[in-house]
C-alpha positions in Angstrom: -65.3 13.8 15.9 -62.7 11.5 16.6 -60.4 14.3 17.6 -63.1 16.1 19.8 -63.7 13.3 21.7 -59.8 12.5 22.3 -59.1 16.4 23.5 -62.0 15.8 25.8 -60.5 12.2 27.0 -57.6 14.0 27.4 -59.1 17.3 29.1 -61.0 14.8 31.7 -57.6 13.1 32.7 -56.2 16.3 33.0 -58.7 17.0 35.8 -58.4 14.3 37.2 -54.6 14.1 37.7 -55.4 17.9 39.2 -58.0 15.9 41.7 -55.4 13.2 42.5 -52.1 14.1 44.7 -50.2 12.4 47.4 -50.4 12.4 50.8 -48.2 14.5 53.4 -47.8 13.6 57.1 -46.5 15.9 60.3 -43.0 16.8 60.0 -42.1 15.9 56.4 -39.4 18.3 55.3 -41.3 19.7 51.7 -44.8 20.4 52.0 -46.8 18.2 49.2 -50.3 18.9 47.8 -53.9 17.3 49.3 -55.6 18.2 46.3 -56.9 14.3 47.0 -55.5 11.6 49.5 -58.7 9.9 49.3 -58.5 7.5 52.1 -60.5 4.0 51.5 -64.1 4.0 51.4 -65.7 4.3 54.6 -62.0 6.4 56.0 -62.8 9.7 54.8 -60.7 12.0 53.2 -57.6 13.4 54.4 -55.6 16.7 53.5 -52.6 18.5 55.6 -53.2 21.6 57.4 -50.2 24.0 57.3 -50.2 25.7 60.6 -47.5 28.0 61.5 -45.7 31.7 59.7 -43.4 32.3 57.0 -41.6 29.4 55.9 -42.1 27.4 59.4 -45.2 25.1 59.2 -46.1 22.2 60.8 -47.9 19.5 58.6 -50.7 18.4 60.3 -52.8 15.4 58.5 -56.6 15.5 59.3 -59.9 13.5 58.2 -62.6 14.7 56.7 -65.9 13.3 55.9 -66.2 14.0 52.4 -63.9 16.7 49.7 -63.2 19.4 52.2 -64.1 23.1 51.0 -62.2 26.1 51.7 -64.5 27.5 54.8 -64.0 23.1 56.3 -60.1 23.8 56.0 -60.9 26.7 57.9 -62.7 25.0 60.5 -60.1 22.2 60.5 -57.6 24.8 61.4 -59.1 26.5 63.7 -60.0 22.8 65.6 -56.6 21.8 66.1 -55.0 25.0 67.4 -58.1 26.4 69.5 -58.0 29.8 67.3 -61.6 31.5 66.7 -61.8 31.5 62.8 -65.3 33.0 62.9 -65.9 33.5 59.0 -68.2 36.5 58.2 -69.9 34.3 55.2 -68.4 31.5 53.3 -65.3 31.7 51.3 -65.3 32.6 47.5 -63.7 31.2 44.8 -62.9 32.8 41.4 -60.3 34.0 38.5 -59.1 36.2 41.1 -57.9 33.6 44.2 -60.2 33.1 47.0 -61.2 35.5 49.6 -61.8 34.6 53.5 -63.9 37.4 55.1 -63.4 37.0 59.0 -65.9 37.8 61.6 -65.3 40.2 64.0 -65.2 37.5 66.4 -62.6 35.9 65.4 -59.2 35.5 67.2 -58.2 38.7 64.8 -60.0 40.6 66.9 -60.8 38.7 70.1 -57.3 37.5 70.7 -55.8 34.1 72.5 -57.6 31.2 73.1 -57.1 30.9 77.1 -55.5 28.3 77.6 -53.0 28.6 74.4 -52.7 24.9 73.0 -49.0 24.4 73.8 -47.9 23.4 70.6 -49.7 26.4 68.5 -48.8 29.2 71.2 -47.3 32.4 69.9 -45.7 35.3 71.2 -48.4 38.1 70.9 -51.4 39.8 69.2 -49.1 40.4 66.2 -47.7 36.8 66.4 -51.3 35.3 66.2 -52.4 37.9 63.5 -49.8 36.2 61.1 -49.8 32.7 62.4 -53.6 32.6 61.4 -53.3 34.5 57.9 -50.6 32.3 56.5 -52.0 29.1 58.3 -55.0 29.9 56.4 -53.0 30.8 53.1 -51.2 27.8 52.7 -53.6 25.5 54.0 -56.3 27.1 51.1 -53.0 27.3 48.9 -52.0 23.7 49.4 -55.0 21.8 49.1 -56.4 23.7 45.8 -52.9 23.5 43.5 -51.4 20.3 42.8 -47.4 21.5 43.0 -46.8 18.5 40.0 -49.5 21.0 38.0 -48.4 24.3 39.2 -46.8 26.3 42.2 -49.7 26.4 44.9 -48.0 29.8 45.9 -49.8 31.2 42.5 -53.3 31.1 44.2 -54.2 34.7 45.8 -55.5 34.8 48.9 -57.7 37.7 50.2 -58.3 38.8 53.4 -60.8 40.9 54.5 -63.5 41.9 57.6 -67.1 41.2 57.2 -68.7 44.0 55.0 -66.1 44.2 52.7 -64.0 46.3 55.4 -59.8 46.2 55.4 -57.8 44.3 57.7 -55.6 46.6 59.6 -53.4 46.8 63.1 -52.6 50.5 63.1 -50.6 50.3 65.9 -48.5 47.7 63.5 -48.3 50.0 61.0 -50.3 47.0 58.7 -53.6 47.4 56.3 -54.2 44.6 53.7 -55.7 46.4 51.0 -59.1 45.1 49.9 -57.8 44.6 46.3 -54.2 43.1 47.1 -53.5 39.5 48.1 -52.2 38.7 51.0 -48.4 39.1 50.7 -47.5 37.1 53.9 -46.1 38.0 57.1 -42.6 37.7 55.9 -43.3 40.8 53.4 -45.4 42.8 56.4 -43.6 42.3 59.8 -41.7 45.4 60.9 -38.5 44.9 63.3 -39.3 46.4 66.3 
């Protein structure tokens, strides 16, 4: 009994280490996990949005009322640049990674925000396709693996449209599979 109840002790800190993580500001040179940063009672809690493409994100601290879930991450995002991240339904969680359904009115389909917010504007359609997939991906990525516990990069990321549908930009040359994660804009981007 003695030994159940120490596994379990143990188990429970476990978790809770997983819960716990530091704290990451704009501009730091590594990106850290926000798996907690409980601010002081009363504060709120705050957790880094990565916002930017390949390996070039800026860390952007922001406060939210209680644990953030995936789809308030989302909506955290899509607050500080001005991007429509119009979710289709709410994002799932499983064995599997997480998958974010957009609506078809996001800014996947609808475009630019007009005006751009000059410190999130990109270069075109195809620009803002992948600035919003791997914003998303590492923000979800991020704030769900503690990097002291594991590598963040390990959590798969879906994409998809509404009704289960594939995201693709044929005149890219790009589909995202329904049953692939999302590889990042490094592995899709063609030279043009």
């Amino acid at each position: 009994m003695k030994k159940l109840l120490l596994l379990l002790a143990l188990t429970l800190l476990a978790a809770g280490i997983l819960v716990l993580g530091g704290c990451s500001r704009r501009g730091e040179d590594s990106p850290s996990s926000q798996v907690s940063g409980a601010a002081p009672s009363g504060e709120g809690v705050i957790r880094t949005l990565y916002i930017g493409r390949g390996e070039d994100f800026q860390q952007v601290p922001h406060t939210f009322e209680g644990e953030p879930t995936p789809d308030a991450l989302i909506a955290a995002i899509a607050e500080e640049t001005g991007w429509n991240l119009a979710l289709a339904e709410p994002v799932t969680s499983g064995k599997g990674g997480m998958s974010v359904l957009f609506s078809k009115e996001s800014a996947l389909f609808t475009g630019f925000p007009d005006p751009q917010k000059e410190e999130y504007a990109v270069d075109g359609p195809q620009d803002l396709a992948f600035h919003i997939l791997d914003s998303i991906q590492r923000t979800l990525q991020w704030n769900t693996i503690n990097p002291q516990l594991g590598d963040p990069a390990n959590l798969d990321v879906y994409f998809a449209v509404g009704g289960n549908e594939p995201l693709s930009w044929l005149e890219w040359g790009i589909e995202l599979p329904l049953e692939e994660p999302y590889p990042g804009s490094a592995a899709l981007q063609r030279v043009e």
